[in-house]
mmCIF file of the N, C-alpha and C atoms, coordinates in Angstrom:
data_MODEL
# 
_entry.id   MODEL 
# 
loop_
_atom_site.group_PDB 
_atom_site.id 
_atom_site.type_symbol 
_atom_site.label_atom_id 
_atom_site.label_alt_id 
_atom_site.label_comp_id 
_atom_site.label_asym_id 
_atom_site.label_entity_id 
_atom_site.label_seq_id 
_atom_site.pdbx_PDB_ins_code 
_atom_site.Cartn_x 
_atom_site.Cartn_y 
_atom_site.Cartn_z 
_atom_site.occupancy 
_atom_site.B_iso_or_equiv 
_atom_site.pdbx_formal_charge 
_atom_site.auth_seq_id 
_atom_site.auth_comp_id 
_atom_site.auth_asym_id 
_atom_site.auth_atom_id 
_atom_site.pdbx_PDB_model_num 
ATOM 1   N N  . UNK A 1 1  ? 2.696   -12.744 -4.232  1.00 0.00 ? 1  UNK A N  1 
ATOM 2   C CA . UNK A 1 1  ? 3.548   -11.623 -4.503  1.00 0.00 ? 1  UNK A CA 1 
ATOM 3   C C  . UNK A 1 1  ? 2.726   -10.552 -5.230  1.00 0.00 ? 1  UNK A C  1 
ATOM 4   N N  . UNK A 1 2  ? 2.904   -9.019  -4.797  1.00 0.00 ? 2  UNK A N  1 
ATOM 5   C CA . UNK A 1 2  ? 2.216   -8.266  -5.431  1.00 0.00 ? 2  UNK A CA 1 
ATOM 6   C C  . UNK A 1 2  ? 2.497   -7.438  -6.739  1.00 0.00 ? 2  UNK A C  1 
ATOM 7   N N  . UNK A 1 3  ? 2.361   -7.490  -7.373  1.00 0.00 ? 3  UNK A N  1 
ATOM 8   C CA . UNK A 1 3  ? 3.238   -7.054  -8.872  1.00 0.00 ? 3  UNK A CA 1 
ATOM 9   C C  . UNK A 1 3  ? 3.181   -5.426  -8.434  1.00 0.00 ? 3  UNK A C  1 
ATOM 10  N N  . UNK A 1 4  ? 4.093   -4.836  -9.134  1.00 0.00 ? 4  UNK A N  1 
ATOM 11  C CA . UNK A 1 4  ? 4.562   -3.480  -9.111  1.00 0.00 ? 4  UNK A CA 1 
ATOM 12  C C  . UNK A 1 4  ? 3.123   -2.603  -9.297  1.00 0.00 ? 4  UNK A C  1 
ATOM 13  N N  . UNK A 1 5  ? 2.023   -2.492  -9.732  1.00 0.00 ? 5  UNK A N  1 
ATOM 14  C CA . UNK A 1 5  ? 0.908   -2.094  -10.174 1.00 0.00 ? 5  UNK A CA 1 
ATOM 15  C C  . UNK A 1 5  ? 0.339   -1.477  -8.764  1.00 0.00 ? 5  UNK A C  1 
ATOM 16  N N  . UNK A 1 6  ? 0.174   -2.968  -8.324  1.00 0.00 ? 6  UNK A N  1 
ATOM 17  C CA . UNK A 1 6  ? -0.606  -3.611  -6.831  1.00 0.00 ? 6  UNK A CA 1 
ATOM 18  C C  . UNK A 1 6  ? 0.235   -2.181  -5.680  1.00 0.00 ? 6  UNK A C  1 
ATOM 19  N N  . UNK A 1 7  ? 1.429   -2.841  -5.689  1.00 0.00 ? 7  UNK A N  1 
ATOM 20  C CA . UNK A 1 7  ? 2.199   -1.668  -4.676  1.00 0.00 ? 7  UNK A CA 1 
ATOM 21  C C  . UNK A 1 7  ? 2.318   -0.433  -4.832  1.00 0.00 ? 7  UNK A C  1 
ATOM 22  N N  . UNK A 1 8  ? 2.068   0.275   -6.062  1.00 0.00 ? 8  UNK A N  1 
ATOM 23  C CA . UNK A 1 8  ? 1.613   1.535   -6.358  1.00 0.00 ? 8  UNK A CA 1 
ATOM 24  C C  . UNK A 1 8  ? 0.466   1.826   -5.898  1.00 0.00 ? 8  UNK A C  1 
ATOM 25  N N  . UNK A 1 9  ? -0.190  0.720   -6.013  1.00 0.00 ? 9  UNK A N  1 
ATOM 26  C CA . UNK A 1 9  ? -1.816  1.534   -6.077  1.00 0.00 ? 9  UNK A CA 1 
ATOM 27  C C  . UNK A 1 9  ? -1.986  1.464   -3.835  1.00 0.00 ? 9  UNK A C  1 
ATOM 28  N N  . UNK A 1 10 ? -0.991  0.630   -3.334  1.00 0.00 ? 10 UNK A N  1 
ATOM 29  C CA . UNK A 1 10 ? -1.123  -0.166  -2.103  1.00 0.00 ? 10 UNK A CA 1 
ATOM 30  C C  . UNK A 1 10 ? -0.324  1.915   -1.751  1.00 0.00 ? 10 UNK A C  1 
ATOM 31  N N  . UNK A 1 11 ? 0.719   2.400   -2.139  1.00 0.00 ? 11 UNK A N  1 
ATOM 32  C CA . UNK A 1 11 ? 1.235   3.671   -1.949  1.00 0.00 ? 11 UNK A CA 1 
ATOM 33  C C  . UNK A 1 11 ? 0.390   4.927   -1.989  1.00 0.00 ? 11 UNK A C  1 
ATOM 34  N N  . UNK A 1 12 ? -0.624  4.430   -2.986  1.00 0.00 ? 12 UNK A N  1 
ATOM 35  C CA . UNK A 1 12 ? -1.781  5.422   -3.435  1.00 0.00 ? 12 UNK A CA 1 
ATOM 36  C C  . UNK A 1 12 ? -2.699  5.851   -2.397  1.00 0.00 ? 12 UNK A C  1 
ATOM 37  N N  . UNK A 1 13 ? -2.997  4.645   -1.699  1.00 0.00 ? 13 UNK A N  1 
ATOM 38  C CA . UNK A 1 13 ? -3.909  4.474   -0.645  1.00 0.00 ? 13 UNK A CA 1 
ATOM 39  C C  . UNK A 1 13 ? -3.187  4.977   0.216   1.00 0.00 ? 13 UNK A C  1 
ATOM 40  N N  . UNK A 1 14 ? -2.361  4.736   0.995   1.00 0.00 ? 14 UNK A N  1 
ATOM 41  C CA . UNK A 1 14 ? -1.378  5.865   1.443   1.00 0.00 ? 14 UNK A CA 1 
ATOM 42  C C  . UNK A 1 14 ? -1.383  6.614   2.105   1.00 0.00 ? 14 UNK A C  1 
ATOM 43  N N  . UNK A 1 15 ? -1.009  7.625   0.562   1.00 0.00 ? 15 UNK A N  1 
ATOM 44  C CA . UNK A 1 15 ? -0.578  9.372   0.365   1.00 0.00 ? 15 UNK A CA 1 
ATOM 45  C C  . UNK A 1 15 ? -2.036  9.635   -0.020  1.00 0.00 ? 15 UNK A C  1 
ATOM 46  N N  . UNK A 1 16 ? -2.503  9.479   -0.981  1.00 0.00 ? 16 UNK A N  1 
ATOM 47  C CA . UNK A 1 16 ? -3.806  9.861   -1.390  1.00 0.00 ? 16 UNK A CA 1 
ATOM 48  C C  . UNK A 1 16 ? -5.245  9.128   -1.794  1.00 0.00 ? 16 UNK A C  1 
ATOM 49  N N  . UNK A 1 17 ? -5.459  8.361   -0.556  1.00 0.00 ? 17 UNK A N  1 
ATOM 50  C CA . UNK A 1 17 ? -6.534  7.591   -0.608  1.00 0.00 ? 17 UNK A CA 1 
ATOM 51  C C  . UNK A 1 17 ? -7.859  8.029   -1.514  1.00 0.00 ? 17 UNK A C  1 
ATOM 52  N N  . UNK A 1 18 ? -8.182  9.325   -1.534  1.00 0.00 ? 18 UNK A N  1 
ATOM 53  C CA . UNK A 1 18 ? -9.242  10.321  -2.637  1.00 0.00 ? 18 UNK A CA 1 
ATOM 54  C C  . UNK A 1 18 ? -9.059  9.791   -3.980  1.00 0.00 ? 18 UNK A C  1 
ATOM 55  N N  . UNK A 1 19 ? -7.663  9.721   -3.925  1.00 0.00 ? 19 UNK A N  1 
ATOM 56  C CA . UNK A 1 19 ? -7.394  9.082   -5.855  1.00 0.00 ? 19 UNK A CA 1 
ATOM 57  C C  . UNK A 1 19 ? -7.650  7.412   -5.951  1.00 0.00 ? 19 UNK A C  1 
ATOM 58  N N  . UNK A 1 20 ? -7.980  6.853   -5.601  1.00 0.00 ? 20 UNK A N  1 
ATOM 59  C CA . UNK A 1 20 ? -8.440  6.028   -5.577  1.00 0.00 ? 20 UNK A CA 1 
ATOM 60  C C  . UNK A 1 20 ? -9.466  5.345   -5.758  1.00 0.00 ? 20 UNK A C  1 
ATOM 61  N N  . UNK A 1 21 ? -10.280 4.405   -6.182  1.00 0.00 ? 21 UNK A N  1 
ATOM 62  C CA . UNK A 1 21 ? -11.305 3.760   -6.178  1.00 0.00 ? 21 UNK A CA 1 
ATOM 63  C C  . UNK A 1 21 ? -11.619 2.550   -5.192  1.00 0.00 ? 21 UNK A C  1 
ATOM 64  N N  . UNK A 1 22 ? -12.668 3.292   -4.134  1.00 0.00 ? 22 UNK A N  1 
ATOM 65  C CA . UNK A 1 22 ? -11.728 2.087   -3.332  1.00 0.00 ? 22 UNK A CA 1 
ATOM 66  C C  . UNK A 1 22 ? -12.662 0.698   -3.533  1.00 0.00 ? 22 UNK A C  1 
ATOM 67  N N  . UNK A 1 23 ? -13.418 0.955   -4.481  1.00 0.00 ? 23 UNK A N  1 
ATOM 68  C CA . UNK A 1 23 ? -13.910 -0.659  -4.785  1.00 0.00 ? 23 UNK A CA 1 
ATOM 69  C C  . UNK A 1 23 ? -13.973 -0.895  -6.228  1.00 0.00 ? 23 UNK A C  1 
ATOM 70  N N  . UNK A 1 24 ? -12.620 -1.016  -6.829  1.00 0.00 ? 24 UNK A N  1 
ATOM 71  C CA . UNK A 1 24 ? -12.368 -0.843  -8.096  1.00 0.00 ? 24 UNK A CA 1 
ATOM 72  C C  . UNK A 1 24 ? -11.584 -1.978  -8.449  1.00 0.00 ? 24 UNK A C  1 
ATOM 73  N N  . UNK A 1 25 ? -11.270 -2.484  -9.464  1.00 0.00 ? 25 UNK A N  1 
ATOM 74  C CA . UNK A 1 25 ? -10.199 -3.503  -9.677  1.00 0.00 ? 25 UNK A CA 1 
ATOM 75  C C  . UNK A 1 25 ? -8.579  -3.184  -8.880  1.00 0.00 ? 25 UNK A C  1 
ATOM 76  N N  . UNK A 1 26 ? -8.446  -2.159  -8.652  1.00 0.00 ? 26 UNK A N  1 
ATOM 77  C CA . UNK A 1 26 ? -7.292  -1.898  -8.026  1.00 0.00 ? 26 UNK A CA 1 
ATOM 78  C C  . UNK A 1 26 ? -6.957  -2.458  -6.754  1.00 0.00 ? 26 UNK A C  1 
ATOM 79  N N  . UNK A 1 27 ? -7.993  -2.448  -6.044  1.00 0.00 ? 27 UNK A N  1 
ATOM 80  C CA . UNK A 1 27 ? -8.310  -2.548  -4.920  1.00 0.00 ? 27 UNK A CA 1 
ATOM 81  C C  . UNK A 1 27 ? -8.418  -4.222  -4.319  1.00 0.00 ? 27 UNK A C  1 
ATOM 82  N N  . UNK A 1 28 ? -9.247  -4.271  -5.197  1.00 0.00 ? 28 UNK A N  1 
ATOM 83  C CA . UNK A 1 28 ? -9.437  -6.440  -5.182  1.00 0.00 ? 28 UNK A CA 1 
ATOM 84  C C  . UNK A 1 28 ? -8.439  -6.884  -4.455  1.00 0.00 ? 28 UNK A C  1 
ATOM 85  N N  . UNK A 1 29 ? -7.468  -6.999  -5.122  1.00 0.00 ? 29 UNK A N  1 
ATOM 86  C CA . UNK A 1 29 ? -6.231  -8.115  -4.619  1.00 0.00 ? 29 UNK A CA 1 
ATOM 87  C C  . UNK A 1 29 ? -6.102  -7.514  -3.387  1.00 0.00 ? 29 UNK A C  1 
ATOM 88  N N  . UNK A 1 30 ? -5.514  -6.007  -3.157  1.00 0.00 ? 30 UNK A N  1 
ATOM 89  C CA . UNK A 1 30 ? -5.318  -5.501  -2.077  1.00 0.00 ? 30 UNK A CA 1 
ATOM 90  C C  . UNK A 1 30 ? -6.253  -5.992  -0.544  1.00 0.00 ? 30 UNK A C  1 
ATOM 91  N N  . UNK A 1 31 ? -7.576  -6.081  -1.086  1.00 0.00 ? 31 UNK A N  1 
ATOM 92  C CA . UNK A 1 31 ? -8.478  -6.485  0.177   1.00 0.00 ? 31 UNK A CA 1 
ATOM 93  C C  . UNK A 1 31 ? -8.394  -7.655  0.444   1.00 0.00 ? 31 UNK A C  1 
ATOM 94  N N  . UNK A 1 32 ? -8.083  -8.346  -0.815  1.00 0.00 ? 32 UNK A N  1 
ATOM 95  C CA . UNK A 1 32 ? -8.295  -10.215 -1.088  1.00 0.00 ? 32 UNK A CA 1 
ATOM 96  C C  . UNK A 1 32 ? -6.882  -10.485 0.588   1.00 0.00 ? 32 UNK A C  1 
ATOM 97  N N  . UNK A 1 33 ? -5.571  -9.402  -0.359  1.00 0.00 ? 33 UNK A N  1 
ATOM 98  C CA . UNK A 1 33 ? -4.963  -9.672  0.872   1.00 0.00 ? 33 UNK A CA 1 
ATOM 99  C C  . UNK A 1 33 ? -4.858  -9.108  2.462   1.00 0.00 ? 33 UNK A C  1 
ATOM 100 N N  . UNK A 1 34 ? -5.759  -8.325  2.382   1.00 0.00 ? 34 UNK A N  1 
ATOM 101 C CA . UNK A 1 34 ? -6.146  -7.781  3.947   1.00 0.00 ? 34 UNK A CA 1 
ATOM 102 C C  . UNK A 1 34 ? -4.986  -7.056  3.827   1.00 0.00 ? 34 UNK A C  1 
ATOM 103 N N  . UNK A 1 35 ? -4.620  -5.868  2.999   1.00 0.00 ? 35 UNK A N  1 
ATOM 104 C CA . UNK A 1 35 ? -4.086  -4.721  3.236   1.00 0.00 ? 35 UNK A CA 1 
ATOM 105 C C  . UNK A 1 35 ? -4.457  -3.543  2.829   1.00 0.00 ? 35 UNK A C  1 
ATOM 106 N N  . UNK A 1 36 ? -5.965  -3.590  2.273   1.00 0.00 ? 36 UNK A N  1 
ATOM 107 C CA . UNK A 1 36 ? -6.427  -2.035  2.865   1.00 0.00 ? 36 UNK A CA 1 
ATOM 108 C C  . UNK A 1 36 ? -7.904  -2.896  2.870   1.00 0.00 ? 36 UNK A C  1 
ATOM 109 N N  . UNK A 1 37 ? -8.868  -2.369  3.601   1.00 0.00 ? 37 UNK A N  1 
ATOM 110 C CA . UNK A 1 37 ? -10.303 -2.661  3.527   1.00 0.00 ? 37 UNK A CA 1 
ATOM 111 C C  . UNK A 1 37 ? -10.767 -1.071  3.372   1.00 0.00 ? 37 UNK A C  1 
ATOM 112 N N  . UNK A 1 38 ? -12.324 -1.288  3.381   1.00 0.00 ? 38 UNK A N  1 
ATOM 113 C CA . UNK A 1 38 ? -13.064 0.045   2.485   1.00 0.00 ? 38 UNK A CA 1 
ATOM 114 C C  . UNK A 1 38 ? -13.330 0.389   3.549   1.00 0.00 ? 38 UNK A C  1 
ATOM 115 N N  . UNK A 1 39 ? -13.922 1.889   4.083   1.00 0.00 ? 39 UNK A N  1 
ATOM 116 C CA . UNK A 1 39 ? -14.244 2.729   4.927   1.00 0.00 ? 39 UNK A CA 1 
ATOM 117 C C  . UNK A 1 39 ? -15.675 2.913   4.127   1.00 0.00 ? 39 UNK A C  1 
ATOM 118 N N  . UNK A 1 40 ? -16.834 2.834   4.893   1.00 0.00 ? 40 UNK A N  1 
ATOM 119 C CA . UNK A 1 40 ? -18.058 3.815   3.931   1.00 0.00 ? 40 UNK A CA 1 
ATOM 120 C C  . UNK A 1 40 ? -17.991 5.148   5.025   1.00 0.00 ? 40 UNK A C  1 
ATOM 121 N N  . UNK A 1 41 ? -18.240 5.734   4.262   1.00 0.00 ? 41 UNK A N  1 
ATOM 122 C CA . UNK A 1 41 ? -18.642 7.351   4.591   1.00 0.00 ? 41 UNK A CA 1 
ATOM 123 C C  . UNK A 1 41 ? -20.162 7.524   4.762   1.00 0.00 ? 41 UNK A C  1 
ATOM 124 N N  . UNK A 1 42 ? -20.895 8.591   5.669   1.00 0.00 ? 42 UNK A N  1 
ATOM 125 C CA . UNK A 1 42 ? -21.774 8.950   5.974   1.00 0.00 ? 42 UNK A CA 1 
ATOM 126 C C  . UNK A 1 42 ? -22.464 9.536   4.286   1.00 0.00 ? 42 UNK A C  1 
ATOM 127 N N  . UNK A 1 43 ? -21.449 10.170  3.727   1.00 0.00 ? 43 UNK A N  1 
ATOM 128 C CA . UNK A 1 43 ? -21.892 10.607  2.326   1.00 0.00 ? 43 UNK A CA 1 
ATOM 129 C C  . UNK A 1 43 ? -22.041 9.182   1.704   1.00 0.00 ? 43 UNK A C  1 
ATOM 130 N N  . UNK A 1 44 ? -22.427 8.298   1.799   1.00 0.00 ? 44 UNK A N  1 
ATOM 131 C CA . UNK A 1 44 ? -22.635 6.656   0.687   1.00 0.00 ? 44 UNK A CA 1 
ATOM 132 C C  . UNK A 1 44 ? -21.619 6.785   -0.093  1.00 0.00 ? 44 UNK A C  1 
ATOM 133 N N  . UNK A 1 45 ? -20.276 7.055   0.184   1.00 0.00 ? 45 UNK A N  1 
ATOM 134 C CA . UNK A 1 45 ? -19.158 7.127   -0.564  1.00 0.00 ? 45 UNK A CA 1 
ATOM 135 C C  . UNK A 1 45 ? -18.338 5.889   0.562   1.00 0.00 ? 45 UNK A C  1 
ATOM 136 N N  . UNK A 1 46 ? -17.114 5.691   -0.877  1.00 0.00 ? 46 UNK A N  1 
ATOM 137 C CA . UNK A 1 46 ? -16.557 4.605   -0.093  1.00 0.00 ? 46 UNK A CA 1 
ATOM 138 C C  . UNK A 1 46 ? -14.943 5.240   -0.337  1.00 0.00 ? 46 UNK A C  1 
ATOM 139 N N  . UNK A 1 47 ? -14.140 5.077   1.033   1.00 0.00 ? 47 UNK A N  1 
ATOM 140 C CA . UNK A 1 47 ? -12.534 5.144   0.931   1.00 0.00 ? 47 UNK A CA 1 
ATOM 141 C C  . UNK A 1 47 ? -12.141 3.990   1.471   1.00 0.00 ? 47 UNK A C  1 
ATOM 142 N N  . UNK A 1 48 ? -10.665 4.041   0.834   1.00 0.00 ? 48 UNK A N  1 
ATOM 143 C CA . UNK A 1 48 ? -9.821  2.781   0.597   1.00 0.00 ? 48 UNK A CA 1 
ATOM 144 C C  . UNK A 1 48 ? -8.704  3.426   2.099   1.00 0.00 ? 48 UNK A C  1 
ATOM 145 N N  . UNK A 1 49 ? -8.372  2.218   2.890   1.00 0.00 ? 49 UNK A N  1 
ATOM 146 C CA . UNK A 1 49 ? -7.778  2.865   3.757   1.00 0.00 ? 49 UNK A CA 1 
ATOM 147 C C  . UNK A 1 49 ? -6.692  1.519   4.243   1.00 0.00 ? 49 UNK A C  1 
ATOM 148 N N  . UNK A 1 50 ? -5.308  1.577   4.495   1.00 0.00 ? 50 UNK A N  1 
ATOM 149 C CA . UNK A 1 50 ? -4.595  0.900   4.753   1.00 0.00 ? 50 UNK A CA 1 
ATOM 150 C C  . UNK A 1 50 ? -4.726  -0.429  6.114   1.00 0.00 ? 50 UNK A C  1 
ATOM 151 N N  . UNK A 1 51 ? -4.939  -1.191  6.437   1.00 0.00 ? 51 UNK A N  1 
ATOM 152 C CA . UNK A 1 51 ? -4.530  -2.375  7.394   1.00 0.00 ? 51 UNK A CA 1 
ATOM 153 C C  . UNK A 1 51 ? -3.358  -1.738  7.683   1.00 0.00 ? 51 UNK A C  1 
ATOM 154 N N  . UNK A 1 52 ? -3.296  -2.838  9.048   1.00 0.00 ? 52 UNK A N  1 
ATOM 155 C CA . UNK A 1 52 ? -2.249  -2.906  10.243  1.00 0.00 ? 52 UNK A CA 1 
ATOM 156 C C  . UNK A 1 52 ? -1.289  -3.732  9.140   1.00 0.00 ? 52 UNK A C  1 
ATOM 157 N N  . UNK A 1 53 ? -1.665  -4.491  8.544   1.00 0.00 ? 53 UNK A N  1 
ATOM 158 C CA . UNK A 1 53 ? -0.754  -5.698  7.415   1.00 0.00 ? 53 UNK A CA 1 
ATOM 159 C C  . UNK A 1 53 ? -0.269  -4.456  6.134   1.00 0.00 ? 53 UNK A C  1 
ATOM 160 N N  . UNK A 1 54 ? -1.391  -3.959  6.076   1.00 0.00 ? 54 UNK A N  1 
ATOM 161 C CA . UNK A 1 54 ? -0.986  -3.102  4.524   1.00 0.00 ? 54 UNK A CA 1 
ATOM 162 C C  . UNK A 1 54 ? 0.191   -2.190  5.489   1.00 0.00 ? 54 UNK A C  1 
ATOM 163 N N  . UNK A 1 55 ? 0.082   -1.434  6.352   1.00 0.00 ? 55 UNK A N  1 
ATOM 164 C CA . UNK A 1 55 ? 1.148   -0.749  6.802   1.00 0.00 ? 55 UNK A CA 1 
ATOM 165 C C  . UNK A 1 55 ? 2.395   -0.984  7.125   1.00 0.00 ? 55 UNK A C  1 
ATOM 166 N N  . UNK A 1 56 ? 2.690   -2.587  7.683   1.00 0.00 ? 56 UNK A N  1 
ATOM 167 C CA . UNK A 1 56 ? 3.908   -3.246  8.117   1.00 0.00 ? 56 UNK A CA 1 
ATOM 168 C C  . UNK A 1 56 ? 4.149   -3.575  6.609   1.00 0.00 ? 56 UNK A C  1 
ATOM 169 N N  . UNK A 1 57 ? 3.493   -3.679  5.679   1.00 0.00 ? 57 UNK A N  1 
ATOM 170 C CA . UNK A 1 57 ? 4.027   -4.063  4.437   1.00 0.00 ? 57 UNK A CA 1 
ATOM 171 C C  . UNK A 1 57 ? 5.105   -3.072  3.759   1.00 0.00 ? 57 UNK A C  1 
ATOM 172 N N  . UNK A 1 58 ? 4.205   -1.895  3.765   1.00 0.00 ? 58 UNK A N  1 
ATOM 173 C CA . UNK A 1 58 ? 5.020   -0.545  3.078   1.00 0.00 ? 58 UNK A CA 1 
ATOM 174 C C  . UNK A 1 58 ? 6.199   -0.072  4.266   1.00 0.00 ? 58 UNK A C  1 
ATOM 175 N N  . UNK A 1 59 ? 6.432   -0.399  5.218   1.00 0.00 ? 59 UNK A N  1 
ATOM 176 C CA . UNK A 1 59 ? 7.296   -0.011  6.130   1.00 0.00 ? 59 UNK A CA 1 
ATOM 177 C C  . UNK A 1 59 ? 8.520   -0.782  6.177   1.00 0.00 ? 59 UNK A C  1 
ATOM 178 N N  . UNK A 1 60 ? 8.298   -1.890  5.809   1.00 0.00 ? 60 UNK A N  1 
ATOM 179 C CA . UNK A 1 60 ? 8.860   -3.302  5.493   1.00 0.00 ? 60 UNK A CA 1 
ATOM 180 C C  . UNK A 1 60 ? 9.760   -2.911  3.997   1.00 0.00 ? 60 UNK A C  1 
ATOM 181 N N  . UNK A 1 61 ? 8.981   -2.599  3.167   1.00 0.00 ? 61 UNK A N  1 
ATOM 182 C CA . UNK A 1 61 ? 9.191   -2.021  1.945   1.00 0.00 ? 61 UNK A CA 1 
ATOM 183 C C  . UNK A 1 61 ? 10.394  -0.910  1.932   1.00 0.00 ? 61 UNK A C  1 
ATOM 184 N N  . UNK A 1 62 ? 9.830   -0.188  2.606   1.00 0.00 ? 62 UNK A N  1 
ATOM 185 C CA . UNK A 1 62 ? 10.646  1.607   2.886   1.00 0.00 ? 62 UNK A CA 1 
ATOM 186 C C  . UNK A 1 62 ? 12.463  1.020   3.770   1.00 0.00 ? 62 UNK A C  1 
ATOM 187 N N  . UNK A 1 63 ? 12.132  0.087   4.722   1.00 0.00 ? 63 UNK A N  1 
ATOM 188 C CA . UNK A 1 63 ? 13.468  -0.012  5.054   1.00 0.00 ? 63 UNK A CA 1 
ATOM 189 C C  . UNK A 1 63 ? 13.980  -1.040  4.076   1.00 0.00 ? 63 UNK A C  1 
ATOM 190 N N  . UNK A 1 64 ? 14.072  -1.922  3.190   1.00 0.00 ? 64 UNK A N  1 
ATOM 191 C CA . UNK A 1 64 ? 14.644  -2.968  2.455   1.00 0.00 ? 64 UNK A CA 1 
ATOM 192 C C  . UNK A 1 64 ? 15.302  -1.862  1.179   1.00 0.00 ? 64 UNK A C  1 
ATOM 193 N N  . UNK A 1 65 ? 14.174  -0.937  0.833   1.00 0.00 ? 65 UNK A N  1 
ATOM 194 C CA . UNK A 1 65 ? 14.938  0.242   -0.222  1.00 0.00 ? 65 UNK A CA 1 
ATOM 195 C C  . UNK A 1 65 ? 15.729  1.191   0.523   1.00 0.00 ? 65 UNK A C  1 
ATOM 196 N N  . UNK A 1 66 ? 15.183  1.340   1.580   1.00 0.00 ? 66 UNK A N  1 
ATOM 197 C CA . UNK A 1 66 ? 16.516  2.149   2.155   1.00 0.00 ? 66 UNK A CA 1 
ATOM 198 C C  . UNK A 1 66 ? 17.937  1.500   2.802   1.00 0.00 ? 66 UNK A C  1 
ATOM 199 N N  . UNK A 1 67 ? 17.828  0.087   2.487   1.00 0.00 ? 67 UNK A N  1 
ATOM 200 C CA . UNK A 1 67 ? 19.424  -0.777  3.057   1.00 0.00 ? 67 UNK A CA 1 
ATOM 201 C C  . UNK A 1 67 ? 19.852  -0.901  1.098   1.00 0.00 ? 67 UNK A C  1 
ATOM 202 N N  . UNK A 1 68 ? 19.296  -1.102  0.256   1.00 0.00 ? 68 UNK A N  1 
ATOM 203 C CA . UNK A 1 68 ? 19.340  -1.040  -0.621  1.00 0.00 ? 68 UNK A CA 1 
ATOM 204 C C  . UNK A 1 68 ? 20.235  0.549   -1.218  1.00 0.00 ? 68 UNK A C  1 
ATOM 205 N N  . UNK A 1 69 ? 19.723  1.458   -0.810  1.00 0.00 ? 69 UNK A N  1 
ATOM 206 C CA . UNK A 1 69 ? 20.237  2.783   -1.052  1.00 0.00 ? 69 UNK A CA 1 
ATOM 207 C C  . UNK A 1 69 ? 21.594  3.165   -0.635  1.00 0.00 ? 69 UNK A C  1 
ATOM 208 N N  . UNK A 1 70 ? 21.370  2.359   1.056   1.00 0.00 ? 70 UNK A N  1 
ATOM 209 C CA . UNK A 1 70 ? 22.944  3.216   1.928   1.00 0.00 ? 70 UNK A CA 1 
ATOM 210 C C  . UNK A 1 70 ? 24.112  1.872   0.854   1.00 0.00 ? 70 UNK A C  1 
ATOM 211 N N  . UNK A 1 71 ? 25.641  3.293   1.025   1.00 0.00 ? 71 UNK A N  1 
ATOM 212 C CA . UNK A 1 71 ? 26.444  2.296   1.041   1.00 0.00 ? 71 UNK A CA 1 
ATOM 213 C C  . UNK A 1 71 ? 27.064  1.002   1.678   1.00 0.00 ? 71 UNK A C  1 
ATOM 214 N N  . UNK A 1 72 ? 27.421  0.314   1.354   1.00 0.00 ? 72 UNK A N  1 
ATOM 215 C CA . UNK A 1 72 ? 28.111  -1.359  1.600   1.00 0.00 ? 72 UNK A CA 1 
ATOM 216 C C  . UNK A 1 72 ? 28.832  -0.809  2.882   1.00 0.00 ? 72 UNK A C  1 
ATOM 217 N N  . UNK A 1 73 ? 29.062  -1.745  3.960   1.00 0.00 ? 73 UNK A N  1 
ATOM 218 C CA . UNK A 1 73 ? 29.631  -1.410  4.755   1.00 0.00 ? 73 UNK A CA 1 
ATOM 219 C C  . UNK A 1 73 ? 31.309  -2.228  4.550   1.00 0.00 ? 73 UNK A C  1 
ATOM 220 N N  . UNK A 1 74 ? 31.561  -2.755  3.260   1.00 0.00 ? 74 UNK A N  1 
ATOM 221 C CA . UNK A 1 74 ? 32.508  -3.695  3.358   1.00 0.00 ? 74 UNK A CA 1 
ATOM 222 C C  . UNK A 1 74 ? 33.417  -2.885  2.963   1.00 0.00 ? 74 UNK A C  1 
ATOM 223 N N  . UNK A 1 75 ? 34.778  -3.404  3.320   1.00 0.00 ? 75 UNK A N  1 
ATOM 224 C CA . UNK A 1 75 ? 36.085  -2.358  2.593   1.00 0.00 ? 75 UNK A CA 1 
ATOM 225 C C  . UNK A 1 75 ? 36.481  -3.389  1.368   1.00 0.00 ? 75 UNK A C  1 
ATOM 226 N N  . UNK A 1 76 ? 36.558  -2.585  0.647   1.00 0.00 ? 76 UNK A N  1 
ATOM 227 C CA . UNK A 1 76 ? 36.768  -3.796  -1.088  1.00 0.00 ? 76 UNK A CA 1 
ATOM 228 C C  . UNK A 1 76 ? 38.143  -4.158  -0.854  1.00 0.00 ? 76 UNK A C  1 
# 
C-alpha cells in the first residue's frame, strides 16, 4: 500500500514531472513498484515518468474518488 506521500509524489510525476527528483527518495518505492521508471535525457539529466501500472493506478484512483463524490443512488 502506498502511503499518502508516495501518491502525491506518484501525481507529481504526472502534472509536473520537472518538480521532481527522479532518482531521489521519492521516487524509490515508486520504481521498486514499477510505476514510474527514469527517462535519461540527452542533457545527462534524469526524468521521472509514469508506467502503464503507474497510470491504471491514478485512473483507478480518479474514478473510486469520483464514485466517492457523486451522490448515493439510494432513496432513504
Amino acid at each position: 500500500m502506498l502511503s499518502p506521500h508516495e501518491i502525491s509524489t506518484l501525481l507529481l510525476v504526472q502534472r509536473a514531472p520537472y518538480q521532481v527528483e527522479a532518482l531521489g527518495e521519492d521516487t524509490d518505492r515508486l520504481r521498486h513498484e514499477q510505476l514510474v521508471e527514469v527517462e535519461l535525457l540527452a542533457t545527462g539529466g534524469a526524468l521521472p515518468r509514469l508506467t502503464s501500472r503507474g497510470r491504471e493506478l491514478l485512473r483507478r484512483l480518479d474514478a473510486f474518488c469520483k464514485q466517492q463524490a457523486s451522490p448515493s443512488d439510494e432513496s432513504p
